[in-house]
SETOR-711076 format. One line per field, with one value per atom (N, C-alpha, C, CB): residue in three letters; chain; atom name; x, y, z. Coordinates in steps of 0.1 Angstrom, whole numbers, plus 5000, padded with zeros to 4 digits. Glycine has a CB too. Layout:
! residues N
type <- [ALA ...] .
mol <- [A ...] .
atom <- [CA ...] .
X <- [X ...] .
Y <- [Y ...] .
Z <- [Z ...] .
//
This chain:
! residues 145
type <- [UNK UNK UNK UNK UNK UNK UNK UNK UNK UNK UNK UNK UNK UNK UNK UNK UNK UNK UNK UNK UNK UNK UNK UNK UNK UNK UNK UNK UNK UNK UNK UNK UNK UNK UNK UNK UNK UNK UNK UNK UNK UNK UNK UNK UNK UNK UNK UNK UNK UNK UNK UNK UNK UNK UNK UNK UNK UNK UNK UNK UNK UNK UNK UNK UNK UNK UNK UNK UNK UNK UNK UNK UNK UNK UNK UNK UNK UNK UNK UNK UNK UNK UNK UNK UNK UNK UNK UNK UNK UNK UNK UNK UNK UNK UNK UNK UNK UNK UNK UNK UNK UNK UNK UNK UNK UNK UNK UNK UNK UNK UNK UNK UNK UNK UNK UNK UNK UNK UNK UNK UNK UNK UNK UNK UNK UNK UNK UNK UNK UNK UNK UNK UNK UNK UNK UNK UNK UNK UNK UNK UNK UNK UNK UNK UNK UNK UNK UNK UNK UNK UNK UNK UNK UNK UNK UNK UNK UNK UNK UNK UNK UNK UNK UNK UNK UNK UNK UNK UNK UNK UNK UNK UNK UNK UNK UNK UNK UNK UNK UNK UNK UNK UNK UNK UNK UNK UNK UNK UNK UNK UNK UNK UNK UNK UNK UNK UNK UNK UNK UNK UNK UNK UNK UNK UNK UNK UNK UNK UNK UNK UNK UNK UNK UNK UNK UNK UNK UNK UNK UNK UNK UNK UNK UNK UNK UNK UNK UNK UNK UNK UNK UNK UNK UNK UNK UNK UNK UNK UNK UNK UNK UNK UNK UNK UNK UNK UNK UNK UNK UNK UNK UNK UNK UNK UNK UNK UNK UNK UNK UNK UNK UNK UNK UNK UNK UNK UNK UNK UNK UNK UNK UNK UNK UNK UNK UNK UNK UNK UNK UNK UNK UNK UNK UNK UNK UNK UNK UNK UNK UNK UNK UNK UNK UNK UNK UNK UNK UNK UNK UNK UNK UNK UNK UNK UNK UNK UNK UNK UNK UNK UNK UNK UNK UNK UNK UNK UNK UNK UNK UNK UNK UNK UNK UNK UNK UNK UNK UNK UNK UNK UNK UNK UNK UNK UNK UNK UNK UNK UNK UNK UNK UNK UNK UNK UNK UNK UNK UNK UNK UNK UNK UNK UNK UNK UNK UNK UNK UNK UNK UNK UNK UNK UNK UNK UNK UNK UNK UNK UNK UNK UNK UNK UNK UNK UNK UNK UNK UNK UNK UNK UNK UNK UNK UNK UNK UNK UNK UNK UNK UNK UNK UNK UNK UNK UNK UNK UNK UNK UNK UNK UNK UNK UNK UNK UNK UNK UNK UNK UNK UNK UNK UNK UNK UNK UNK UNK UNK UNK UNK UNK UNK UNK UNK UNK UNK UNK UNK UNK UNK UNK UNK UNK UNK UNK UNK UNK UNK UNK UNK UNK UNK UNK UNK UNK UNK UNK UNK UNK UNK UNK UNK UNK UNK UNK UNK UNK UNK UNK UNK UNK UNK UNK UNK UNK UNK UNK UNK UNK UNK UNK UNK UNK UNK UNK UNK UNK UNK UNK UNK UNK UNK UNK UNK UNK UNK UNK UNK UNK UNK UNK UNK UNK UNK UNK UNK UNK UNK UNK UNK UNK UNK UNK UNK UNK UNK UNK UNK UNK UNK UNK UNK UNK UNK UNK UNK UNK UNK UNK UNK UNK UNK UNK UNK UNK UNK UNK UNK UNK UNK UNK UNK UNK UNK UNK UNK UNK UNK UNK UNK UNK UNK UNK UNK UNK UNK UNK UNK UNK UNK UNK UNK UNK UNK UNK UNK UNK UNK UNK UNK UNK UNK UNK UNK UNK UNK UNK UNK UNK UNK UNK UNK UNK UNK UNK UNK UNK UNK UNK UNK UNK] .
mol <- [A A A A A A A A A A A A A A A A A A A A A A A A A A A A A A A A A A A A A A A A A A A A A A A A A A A A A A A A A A A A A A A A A A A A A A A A A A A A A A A A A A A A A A A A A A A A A A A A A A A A A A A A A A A A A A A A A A A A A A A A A A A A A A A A A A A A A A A A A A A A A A A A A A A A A A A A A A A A A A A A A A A A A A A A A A A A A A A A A A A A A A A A A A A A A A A A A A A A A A A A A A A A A A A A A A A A A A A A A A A A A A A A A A A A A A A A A A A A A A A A A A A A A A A A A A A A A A A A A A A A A A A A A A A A A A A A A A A A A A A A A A A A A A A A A A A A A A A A A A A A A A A A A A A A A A A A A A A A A A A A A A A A A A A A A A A A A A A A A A A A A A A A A A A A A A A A A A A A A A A A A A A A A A A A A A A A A A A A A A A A A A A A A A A A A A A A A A A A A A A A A A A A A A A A A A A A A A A A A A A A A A A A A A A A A A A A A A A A A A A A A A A A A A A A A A A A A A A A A A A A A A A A A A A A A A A A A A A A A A A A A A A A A A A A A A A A A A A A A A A A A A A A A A A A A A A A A A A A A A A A A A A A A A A A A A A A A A A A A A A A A A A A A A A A A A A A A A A A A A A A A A A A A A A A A A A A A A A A A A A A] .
atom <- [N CA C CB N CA C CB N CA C CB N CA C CB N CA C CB N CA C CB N CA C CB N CA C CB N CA C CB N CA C CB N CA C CB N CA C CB N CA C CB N CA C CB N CA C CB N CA C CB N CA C CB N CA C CB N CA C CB N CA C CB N CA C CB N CA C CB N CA C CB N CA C CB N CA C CB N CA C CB N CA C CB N CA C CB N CA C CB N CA C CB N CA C CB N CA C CB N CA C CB N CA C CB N CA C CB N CA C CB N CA C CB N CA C CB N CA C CB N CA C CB N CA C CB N CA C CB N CA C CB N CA C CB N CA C CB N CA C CB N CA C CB N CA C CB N CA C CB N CA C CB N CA C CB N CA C CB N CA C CB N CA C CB N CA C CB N CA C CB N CA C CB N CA C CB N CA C CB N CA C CB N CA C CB N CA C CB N CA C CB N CA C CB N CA C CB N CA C CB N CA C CB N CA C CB N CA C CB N CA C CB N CA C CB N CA C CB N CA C CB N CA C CB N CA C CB N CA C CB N CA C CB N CA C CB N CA C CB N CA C CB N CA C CB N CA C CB N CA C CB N CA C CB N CA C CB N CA C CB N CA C CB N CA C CB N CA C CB N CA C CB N CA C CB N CA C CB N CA C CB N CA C CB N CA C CB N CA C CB N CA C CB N CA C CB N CA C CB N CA C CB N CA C CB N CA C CB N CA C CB N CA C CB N CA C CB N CA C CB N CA C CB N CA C CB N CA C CB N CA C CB N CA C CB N CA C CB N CA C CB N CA C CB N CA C CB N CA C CB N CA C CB N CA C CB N CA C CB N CA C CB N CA C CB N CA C CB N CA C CB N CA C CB N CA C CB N CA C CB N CA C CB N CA C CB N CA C CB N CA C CB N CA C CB N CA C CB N CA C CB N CA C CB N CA C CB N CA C CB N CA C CB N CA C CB N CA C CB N CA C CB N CA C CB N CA C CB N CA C CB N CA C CB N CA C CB] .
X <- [1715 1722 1735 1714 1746 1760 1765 1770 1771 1775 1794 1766 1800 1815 1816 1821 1828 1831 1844 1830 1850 1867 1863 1873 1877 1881 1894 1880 1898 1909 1914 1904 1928 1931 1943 1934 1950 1963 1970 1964 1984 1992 2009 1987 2018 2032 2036 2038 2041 2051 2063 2055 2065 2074 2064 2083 2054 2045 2037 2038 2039 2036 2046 2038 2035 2041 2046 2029 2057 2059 2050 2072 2044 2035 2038 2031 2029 2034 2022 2040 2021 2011 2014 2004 2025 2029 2040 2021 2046 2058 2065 2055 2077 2079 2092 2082 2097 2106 2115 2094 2124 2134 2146 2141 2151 2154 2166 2143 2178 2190 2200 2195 2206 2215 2226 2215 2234 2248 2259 2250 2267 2278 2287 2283 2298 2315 2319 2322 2319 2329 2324 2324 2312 2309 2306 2316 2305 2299 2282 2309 2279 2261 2262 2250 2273 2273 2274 2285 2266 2266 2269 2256 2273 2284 2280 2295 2280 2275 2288 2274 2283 2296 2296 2313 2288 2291 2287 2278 2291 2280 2277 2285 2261 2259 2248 2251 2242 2239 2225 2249 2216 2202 2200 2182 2199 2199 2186 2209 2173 2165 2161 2164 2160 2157 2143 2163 2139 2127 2124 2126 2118 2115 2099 2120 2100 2083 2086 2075 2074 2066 2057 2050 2060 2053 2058 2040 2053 2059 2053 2053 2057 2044 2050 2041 2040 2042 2039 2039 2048 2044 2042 2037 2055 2055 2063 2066 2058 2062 2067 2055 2079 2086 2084 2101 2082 2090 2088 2087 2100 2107 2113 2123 2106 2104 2121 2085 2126 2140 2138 2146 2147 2153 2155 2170 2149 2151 2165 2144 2175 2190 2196 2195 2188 2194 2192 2191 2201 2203 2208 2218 2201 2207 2221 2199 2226 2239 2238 2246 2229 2223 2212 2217 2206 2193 2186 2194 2193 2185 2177 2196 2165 2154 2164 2139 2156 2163 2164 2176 2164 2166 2181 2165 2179 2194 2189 2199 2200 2201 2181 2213 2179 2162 2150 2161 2155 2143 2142 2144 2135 2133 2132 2117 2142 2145 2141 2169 2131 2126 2127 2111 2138 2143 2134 2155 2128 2116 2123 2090 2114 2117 2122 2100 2112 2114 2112 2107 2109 2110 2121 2097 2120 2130 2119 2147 2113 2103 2116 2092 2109 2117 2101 2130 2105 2090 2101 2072 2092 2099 2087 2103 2089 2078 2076 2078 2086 2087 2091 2090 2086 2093 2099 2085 2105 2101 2104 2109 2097 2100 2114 2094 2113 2128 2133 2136 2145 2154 2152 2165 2151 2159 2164 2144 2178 2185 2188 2192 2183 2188 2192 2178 2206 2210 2215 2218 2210 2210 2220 2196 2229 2234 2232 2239 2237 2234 2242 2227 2244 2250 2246 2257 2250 2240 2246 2250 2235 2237 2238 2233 2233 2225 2226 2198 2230 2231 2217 2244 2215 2203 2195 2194 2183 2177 2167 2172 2166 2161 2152 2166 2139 2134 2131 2115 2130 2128 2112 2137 2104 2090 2092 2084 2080 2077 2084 2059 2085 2092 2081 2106 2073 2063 2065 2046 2059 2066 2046 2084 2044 2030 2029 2018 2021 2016 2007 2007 2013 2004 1990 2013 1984 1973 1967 1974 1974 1970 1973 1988 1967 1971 1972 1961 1963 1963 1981 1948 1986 2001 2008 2007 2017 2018 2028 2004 2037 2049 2054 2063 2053 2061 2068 2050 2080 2086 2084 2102 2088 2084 2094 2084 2096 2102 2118 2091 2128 2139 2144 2145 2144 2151 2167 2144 2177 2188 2193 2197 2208 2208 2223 2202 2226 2238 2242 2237 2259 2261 2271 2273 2281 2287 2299 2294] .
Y <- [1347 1349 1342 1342 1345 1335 1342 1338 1337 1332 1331 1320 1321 1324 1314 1345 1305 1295 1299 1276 1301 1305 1293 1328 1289 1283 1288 1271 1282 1287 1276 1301 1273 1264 1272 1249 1266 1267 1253 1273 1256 1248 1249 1242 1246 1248 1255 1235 1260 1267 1261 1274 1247 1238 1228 1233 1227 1222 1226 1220 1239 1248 1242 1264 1241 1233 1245 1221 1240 1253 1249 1257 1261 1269 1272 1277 1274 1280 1287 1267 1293 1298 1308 1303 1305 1317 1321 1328 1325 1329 1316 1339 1315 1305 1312 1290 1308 1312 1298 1320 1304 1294 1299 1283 1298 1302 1293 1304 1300 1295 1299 1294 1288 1296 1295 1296 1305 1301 1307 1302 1300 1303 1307 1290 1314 1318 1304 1324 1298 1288 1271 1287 1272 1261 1250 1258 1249 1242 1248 1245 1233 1234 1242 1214 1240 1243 1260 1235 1264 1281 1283 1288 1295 1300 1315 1299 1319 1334 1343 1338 1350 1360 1355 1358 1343 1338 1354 1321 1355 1363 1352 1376 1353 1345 1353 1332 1345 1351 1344 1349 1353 1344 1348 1350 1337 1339 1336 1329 1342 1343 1339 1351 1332 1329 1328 1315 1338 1340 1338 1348 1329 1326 1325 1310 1340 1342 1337 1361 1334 1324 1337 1309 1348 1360 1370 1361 1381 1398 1399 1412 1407 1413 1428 1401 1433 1442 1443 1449 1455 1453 1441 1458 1438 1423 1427 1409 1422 1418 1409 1417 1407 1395 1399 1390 1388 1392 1380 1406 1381 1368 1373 1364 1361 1360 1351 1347 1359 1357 1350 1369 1343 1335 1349 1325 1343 1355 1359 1351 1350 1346 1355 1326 1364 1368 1381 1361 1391 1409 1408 1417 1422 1426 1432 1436 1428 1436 1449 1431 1452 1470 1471 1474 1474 1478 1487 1483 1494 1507 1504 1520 1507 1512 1520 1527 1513 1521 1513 1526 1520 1512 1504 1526 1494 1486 1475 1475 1480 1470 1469 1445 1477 1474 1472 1462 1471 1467 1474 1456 1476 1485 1474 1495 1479 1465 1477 1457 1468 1474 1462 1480 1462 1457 1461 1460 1451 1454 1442 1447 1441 1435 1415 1439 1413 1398 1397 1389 1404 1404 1414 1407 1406 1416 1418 1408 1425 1429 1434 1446 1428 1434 1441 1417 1456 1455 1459 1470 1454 1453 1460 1435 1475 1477 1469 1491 1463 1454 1440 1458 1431 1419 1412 1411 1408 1405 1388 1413 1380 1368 1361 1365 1349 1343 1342 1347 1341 1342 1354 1342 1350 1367 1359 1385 1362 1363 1373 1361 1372 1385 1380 1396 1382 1380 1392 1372 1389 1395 1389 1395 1398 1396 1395 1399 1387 1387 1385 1381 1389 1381 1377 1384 1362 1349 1359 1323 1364 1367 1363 1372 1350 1347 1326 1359 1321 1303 1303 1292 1287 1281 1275 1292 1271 1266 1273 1257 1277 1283 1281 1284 1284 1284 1303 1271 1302 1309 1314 1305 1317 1319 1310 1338 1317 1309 1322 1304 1320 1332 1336 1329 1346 1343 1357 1341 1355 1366 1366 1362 1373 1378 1392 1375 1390 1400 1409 1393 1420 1430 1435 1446 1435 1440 1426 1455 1416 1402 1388 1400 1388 1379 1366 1380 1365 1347 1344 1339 1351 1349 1345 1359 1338 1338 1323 1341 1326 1313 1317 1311 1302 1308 1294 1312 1294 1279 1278 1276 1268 1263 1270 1248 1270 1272 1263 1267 1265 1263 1260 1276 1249 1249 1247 1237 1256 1250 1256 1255 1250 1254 1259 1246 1268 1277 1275 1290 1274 1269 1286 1248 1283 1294 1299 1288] .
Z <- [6972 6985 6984 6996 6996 6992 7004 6974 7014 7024 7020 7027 7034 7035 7048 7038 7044 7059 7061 7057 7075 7078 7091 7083 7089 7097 7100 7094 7113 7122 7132 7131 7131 7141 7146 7136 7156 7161 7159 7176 7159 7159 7159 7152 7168 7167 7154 7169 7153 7145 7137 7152 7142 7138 7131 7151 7130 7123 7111 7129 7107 7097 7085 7101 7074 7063 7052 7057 7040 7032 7024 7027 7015 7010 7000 7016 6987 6972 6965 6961 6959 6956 6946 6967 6936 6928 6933 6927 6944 6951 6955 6964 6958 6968 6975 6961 6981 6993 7000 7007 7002 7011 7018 7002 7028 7038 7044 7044 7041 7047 7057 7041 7068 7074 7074 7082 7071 7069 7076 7055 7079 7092 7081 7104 7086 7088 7086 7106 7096 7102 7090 7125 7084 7078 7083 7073 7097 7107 7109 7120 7115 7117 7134 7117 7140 7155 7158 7163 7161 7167 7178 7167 7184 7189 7195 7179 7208 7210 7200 7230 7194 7187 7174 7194 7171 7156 7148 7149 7136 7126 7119 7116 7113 7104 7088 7112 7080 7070 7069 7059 7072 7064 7045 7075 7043 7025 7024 7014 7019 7012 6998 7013 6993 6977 6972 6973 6971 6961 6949 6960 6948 6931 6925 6927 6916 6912 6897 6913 6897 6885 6875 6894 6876 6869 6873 6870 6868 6870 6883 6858 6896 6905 6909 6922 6914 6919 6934 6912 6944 6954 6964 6951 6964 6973 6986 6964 6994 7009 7011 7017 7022 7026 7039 7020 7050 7062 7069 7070 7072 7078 7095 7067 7100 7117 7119 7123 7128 7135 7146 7140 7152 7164 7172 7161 7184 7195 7198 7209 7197 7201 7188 7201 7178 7167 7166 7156 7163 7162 7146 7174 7142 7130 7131 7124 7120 7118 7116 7108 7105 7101 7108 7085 7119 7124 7116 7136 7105 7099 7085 7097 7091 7076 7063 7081 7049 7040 7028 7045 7017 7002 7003 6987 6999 6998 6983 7017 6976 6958 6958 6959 6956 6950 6958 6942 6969 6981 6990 6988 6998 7012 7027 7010 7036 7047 7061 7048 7065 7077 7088 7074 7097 7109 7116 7114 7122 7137 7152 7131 7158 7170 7168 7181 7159 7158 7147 7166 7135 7123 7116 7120 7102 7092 7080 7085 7078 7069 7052 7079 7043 7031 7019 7021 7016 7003 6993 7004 6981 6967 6960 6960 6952 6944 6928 6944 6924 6917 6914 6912 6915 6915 6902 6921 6892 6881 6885 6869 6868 6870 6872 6861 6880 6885 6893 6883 6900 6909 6919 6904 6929 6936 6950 6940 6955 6965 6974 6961 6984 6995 7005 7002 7013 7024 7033 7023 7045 7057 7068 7061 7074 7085 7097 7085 7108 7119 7128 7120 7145 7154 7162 7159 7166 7176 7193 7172 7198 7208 7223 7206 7224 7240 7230 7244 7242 7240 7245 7251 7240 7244 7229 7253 7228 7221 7212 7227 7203 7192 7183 7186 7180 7162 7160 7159 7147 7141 7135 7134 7132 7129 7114 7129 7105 7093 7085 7088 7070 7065 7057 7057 7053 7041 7034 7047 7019 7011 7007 6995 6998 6990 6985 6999 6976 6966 6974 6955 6978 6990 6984 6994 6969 6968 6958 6963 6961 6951 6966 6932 6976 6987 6982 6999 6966 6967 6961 6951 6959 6955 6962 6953 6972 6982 6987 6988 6992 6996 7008 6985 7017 7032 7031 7050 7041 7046 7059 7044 7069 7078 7088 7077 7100 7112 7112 7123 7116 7117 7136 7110 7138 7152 7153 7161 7162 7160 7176 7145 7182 7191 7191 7200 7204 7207 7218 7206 7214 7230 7231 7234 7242 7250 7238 7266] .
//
């Protein structure tokens, strides 16, 4: 015989720790202006850096947005090697190949609406291999007028 224990908690989102598992991921924001202060009308750049530890195939990224944040391209579609599917509060990226190393993707944005902000967790993984798998933590920052 052989059985199975799952556990399940909740907890803030700003308390979610980063994660590695073969993938790792990190997640940056970067302004125009070089300043930490944002601005309705800023454009900014989320930079992605992905770094796998082996060959994979079929990898998923998607990374949870600041509600205060719009794509620059809203449109689905192959771009330099990846496929970018823009949804409501996510930016989904699939890669049918990953190879070992580096990888960099940045995405554009405009800070639309002031006020106080986080962002979700970012997590990338091996779509038919789940133990693969790297996320980073949540991002709070805030926008004035």
């Amino acid at each position: 015989s052989w059985g199975a224990v799952y556990a399940q908690f909740f907890q803030p989102v700003t308390e979610v720790a980063e994660a590695v598992a073969g993938l790792k991921v990190k997640r940056e924001i970067l302004t125009e202006k070089k300043t930490d202060q944002l601005k309705v009308g800023d454009k900014i750049v989320i930079r992605l850096t992905i770094t796998a530890d082996r060959d994979y195939d079929f990898v998923q990224l998607i990374d949870k947005r600041a509600a205060c944040l719009e794509p620059l391209n809203p449109i689905s579609g192959y771009h330099w090697g990846y496929y970018i599917a823009p949804k409501d509060y996510t930016t989904n990226y699939y890669f049918d190949l990953m190879a070992k190393g580096k990888h960099i993707i940045e995405t554009e944005y405009f800070v639309d609406r002031e006020g106080t902000y986080q962002t979700g967790i970012c997590t990338v993984q091996c779509a038919y291999s789940p133990e693969y798998s790297g996320r980073t933590g949540a991002v709070k920052f805030n926008v004035d007028k």
